[in-house]
C-alpha positions as CSV (number, residue, x, y, z in Angstrom):
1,X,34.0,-25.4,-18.0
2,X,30.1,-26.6,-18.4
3,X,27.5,-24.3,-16.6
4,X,26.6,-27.3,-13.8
5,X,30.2,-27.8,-13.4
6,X,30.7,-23.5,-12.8
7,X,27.0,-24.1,-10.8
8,X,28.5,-27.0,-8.4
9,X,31.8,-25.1,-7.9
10,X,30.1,-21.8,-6.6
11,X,27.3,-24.4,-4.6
12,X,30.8,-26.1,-3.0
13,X,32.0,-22.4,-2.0
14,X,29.1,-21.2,-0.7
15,X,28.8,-23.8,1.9
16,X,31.6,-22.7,3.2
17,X,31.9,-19.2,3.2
18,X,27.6,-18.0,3.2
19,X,26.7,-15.0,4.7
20,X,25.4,-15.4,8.1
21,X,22.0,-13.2,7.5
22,X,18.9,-12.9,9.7
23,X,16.2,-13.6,7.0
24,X,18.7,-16.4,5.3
25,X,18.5,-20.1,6.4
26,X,22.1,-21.6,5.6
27,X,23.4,-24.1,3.2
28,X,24.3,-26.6,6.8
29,X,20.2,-26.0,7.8
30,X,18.7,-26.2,4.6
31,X,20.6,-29.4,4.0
32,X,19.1,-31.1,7.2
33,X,15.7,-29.9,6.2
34,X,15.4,-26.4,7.5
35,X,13.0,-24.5,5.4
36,X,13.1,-20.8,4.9
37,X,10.0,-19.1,6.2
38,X,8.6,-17.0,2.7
39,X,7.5,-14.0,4.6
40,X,10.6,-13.1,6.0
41,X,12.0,-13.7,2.4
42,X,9.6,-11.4,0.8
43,X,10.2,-8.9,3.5
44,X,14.2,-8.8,2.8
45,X,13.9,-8.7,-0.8
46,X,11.6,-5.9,-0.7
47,X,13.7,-3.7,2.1
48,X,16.7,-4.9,0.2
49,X,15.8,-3.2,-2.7
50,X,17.8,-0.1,-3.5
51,X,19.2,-0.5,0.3
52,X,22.2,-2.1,1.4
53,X,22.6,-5.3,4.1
54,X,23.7,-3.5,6.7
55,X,21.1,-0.3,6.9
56,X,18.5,-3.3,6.5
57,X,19.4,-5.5,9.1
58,X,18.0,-3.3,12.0
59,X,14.6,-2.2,10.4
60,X,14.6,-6.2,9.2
61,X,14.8,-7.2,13.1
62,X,12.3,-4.6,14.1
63,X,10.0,-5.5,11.7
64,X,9.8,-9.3,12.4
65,X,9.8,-8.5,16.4
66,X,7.0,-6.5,16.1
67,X,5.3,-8.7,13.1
68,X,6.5,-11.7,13.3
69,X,3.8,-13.4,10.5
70,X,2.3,-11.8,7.5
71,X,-1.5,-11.9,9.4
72,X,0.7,-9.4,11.8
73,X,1.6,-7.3,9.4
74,X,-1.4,-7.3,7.4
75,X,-3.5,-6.4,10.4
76,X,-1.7,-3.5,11.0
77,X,-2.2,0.4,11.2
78,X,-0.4,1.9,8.4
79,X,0.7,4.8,10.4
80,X,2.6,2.6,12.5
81,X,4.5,0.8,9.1
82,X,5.2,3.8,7.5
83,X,6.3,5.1,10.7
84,X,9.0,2.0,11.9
85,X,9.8,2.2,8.0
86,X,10.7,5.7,8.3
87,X,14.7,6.4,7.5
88,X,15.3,3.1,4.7
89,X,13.5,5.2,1.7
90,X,11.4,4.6,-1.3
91,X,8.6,4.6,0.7
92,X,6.2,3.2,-2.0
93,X,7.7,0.0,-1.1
94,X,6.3,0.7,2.6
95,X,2.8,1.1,0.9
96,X,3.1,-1.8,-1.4
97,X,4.4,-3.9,1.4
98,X,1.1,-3.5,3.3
99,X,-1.1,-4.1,0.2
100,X,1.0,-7.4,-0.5
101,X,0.3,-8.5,3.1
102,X,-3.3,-8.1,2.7
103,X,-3.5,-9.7,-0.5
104,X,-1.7,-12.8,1.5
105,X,-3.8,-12.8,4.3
106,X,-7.4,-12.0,2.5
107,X,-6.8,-14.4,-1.1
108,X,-4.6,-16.6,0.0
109,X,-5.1,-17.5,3.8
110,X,-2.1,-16.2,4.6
111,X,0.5,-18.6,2.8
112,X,2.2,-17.3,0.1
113,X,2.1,-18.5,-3.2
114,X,5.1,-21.1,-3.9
115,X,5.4,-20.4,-7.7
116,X,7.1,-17.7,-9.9
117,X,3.7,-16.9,-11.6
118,X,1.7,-17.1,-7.9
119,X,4.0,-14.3,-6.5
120,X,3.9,-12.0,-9.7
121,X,0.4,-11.9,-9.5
122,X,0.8,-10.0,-5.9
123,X,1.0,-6.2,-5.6
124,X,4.2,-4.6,-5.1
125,X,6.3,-7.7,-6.3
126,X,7.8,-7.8,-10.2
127,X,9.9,-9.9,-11.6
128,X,13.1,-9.6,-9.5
129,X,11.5,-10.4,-6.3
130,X,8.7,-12.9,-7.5
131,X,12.1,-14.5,-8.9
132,X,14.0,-14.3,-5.5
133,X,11.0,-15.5,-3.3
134,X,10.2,-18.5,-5.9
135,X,13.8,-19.5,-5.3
136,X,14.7,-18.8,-2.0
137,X,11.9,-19.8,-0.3
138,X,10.4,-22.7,-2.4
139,X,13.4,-23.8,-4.3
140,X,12.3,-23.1,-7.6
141,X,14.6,-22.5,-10.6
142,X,14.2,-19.2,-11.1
143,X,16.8,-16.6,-12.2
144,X,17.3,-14.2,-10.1
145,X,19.4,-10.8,-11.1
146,X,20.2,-8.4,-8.7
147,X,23.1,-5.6,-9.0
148,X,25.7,-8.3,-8.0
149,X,24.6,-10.5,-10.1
150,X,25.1,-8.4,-13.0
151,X,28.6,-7.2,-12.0
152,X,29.3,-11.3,-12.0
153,X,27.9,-12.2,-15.0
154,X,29.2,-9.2,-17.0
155,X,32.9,-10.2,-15.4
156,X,32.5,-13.8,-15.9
157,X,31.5,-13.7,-19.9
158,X,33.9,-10.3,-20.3
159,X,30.2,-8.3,-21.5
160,X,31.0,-4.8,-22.2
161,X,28.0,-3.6,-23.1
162,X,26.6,-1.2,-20.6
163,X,24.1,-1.1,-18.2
164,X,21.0,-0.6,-18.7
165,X,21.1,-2.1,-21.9
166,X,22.9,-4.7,-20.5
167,X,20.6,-6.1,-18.5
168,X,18.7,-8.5,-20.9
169,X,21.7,-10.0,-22.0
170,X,23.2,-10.3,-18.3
171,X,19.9,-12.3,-17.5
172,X,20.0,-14.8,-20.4
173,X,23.2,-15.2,-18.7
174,X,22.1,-16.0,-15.6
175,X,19.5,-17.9,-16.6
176,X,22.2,-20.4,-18.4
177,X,24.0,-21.3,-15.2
178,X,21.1,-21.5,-12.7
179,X,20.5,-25.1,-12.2
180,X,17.5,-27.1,-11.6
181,X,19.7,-28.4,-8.1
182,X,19.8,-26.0,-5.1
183,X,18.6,-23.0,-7.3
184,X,17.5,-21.3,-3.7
185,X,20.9,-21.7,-2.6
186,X,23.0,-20.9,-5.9
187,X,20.7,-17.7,-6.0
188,X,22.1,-16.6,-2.9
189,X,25.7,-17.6,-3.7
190,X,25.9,-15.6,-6.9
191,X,24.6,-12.5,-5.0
192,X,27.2,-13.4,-2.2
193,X,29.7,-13.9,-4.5
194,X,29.1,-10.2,-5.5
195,X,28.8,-9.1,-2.9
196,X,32.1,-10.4,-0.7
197,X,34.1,-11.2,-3.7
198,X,33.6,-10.1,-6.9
199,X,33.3,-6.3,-5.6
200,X,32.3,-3.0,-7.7
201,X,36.4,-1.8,-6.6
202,X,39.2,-4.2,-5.7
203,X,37.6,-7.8,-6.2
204,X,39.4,-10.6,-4.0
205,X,40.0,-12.5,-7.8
206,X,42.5,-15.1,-5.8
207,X,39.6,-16.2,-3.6
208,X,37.1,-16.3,-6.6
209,X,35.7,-20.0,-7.1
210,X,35.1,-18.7,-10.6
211,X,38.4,-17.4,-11.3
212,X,39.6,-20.4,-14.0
213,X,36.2,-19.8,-16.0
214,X,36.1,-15.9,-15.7
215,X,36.7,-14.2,-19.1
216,X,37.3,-10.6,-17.5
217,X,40.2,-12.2,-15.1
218,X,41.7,-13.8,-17.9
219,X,41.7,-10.1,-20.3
220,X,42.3,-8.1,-17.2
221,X,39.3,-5.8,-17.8
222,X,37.5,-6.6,-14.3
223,X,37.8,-3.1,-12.9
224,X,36.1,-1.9,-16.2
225,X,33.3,-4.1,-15.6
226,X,30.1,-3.9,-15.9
227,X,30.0,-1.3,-18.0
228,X,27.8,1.8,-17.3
229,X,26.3,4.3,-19.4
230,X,26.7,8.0,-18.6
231,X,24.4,9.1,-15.8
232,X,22.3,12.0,-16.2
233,X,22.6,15.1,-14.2
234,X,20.4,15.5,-11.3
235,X,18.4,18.9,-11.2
236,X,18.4,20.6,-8.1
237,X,14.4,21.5,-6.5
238,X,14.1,24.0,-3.9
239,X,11.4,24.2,-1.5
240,X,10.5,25.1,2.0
241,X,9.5,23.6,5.1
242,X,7.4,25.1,8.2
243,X,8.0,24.0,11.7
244,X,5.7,25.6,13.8
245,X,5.6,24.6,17.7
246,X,2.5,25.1,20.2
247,X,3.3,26.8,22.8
248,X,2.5,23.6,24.8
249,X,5.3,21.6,22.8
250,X,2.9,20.1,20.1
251,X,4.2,19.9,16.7
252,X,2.4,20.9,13.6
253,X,2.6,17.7,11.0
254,X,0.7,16.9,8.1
255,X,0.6,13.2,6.4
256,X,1.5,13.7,2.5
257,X,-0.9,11.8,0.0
258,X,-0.2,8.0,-0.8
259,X,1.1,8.5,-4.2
260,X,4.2,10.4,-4.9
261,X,7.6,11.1,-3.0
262,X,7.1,10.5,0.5
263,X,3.5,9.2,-0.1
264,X,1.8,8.3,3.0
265,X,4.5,9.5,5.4
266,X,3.8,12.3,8.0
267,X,6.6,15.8,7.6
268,X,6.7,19.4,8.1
269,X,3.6,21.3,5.9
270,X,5.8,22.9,2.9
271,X,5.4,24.7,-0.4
272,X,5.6,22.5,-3.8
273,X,9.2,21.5,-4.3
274,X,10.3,23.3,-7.4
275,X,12.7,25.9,-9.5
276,X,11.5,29.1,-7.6
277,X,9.1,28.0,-4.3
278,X,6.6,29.7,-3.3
279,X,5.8,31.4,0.4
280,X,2.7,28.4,1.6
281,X,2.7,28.8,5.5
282,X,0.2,26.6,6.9
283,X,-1.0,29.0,9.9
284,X,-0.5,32.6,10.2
285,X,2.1,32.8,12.5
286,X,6.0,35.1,12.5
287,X,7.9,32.9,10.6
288,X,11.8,32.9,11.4
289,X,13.7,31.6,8.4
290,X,16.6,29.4,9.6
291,X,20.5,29.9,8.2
292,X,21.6,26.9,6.4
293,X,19.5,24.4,4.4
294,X,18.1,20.9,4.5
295,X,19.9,19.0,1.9
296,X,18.7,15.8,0.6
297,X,19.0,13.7,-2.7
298,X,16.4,11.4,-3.7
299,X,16.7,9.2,-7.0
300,X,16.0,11.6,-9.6
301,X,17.0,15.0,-8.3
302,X,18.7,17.2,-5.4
303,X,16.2,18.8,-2.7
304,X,17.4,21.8,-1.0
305,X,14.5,23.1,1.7
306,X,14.7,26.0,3.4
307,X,13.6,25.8,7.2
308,X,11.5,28.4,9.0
309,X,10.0,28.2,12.4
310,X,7.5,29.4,14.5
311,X,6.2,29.5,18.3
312,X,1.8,29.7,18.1
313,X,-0.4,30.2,20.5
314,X,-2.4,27.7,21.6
315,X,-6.1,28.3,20.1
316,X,-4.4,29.5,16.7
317,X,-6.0,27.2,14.0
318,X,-3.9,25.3,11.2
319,X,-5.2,25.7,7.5
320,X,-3.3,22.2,6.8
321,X,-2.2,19.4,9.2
322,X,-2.7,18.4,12.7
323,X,-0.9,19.6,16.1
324,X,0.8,16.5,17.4
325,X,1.2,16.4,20.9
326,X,4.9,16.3,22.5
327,X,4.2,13.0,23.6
328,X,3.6,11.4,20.6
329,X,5.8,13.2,18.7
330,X,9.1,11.0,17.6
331,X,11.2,12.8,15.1
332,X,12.2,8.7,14.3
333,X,9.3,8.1,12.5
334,X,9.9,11.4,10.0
335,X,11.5,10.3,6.2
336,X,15.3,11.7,6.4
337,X,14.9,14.7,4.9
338,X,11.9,15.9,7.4
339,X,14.3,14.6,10.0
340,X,16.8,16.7,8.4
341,X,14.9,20.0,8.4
342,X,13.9,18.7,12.5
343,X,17.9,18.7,12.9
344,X,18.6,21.7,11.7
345,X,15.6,24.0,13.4
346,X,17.0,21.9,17.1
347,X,20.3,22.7,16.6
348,X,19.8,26.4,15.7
C-alpha cells in the first residue's frame, strides 16, 4: 500500500471515530470551515507534554476560562500561573509558557506565527510543538512525533531498534506518510490512533485502519514494540521540609528561584535535597519532626523529605520566606510534593 493511500485510510477513520477534545476542532467543523484557534493549540501541546489527556483537561479549561486569549495570558501575574499550574509538573514549562505569551503579544501583536520556522523562533517551543502548532492550527505539512506516534510507526514498519535511538528513524518515518492534504487533521489521527488503538498493552489490532499495511501485525511482534532501551536507576535524594505556623494561622512559604526543580513555585523553606541533608530551619523555633515521609519521584530521581513543624509566635522573624496569611493561603497552588509534605503535617 502507497503512503497517500495508508494517509487517506487513517484521514477516512478519523472522521469517524476523532476524539472529542476541548482544544481540538473536529474533522465535521474543520471541513465546513471551522478554524482552530492557535493559542489554545499551543496551550495543549505545551500542558500535554509529559502529561496525559485526562490530568490536562481540567487545568486546560481553567486556563482558557480565566485566559481566554494569549494578551490574557501575557498580561498576567506570574504568581497567579504558576499557582493555577500547580499539580501538572515540569514547571519550566509554566515559566516558558508565560515568556512565549509575551513574545506573542509584544513582537508579534498577539497572533501567532503560522509557519514551522515562525513558531521555532519563540521561547519555550522546539521542534515537536512548533511541528504540532504549524499543523494543527495552520494546516501546514509538518511531521509531528509524539510518544504515539512512535509506538505507530515502529509497529507499522516492524522497527526494532530502540528508543531513544529510535527516534530519528521513527521520524523519517513519519515524515514519509504525512501528506501535503489535511496534515492538521492526519497529525491528530496518528496520535489518536495511538492513543485509542494502537496501545502501549493490548492494541484493538481488529479495529486498526492500518492493520493490512502493518508489518508488526503481520510478524506478531506488536506487544514487543517500540522497543526500549534499559532505563537507568533513579537515585534516591533526601531532604527536609519546615512547616512552621503563626500562631495567628499564617504559613511560612518561600518562592524557590526561576531556574531549577520547582523554579518559580512557592513551598515549605527546606535544606538542599541531597545524600545526607543538612539541619537549615528557616526561624528559630522547636521543631517537631513528623513520623513518615513525603515521597515524591520527579524525572531523574526519588525525593524522600522529612517533615518537621512548628507553632511561632507572632513577632518571631523568618531568616527566609514570607508569613502568608491564612486567607490567602491555598495548599492548591503548592507543586505535589509541597502539597505532599502539607498532607502529611495535617493529617498527623
Amino acid at each position: 500500500m502507497c503512503d497517500a493511500a495508508r494517509a487517506e485510510d487513517l484521514l477516512d477513520w478519523y472522521d469517524r471515530h476523532a476524539r472529542a477534545l476541548p482544544w481540538r476542532v473536529g474533522p465535521r467543523a474543520r471541513a465546513e470551515g471551522v478554524r482552530p484557534d492557535p493559542y489554545r493549540v499551543w496551550l495543549s501541546e505545551i500542558m500535554l507534554q509529559q502529561t496525559t489527556v485526562p490530568a490536562v483537561k481540567p487545568y486546560f479549561e481553567a486556563f482558557t476560562a480565566r485566559w481566554p486569549t494569549v494578551a490574557d495570558l501575557a498580561a498576567a501575574e506570574d504568581a497567579d500561573v504558576m499557582a493555577a499550574w500547580a499539580g501538572l509538573g515540569y514547571y519550566a514549562r509554566a515559566r516558558n509558557l508565560l515568556k512565549c505569551a509575551r513574545a506573542v503579544a509584544r513582537d508579534h501583536e498577539g497572533i501567532f506565527p503560522d509557519s514551522y520556522e515562525g513558531l521555532l523562533a519563540l521561547p519555550g517551543i522546539g521542534p515537536y510543538t512548533a511541528g504540532a502548532v504549524a499543523a494543527i492550527a495552520f494546516d501546514r505539512p509538518a511531521t509531528v512525533v509524539d510518544g504515539n506516534v512512535e509506538r505507530v510507526m515502529a509497529r507499522l514498519h516492524d522497527e526494532h531498534t530502540p528508543l531513544p535511538q529510535a527516534k530519528p528513524i521513527l521520524t523519517e518515518m513519519a515524515a514519509a506518510l504525512t501528506p501535503e492534504a489535511r496534515p492538521g487533521d492526519y497529525a491528530q489521527a496518528v496520535m489518536d490512533l495511538g492513543a485509542t488503538i494502537c496501545t502501549p498493552r493490548n492494541p484493538a489490532c481488529g479495529l486498526c485502519p492500518w492493520r493490512g499495511a502493518c508489518a508488526a501485525w503481520e510478524a506478531g511482534t506488536m506487544a514487543e514494540l517500540p522497543k526500549k532501551a534499559p532505563k537507568k536507576r533513579k537515585p534516591t535524594r533526601f531532604g527536609i521540609a519546615y512547616l512552621a505556623r503563626r500562631v495567628d494561622g499564617a504559613w511560612l512559604l518561600e518562592r524557590r528561584p526561576d531556574k531549577g526543580l520547582l523554579g518559580g513555585m512557592l513551598g515549605w523553606p527546606g535544606s538542599e535535597w541531597g545524600d545526607a541533608p543538612q539541619e537549615a530551619p528557616p526561624i528559630d523555633a522547636e521543631w517537631k519532626t513528623l513520623p513518615g515521609e513525603a515521597r515524591h519521584t520527579f524525572t531523574h530521581f526519588h525525593l524522600r523529605l522529612t517533615v518537621k513543624t512548628a507553632l511561632v509566635p507572632m513577632d518571631r522573624p523568618a531568616s527566609r520566606g514570607d508569613f502568608i496569611e491564612l486567607s490567602d493561603f491555598r495548599p492548591a497552588d503548592l507543586p505535589t510534593v509541597m502539597r505532599k509534605a502539607f498532607d502529611l503535617a495535617r493529617g498527623s
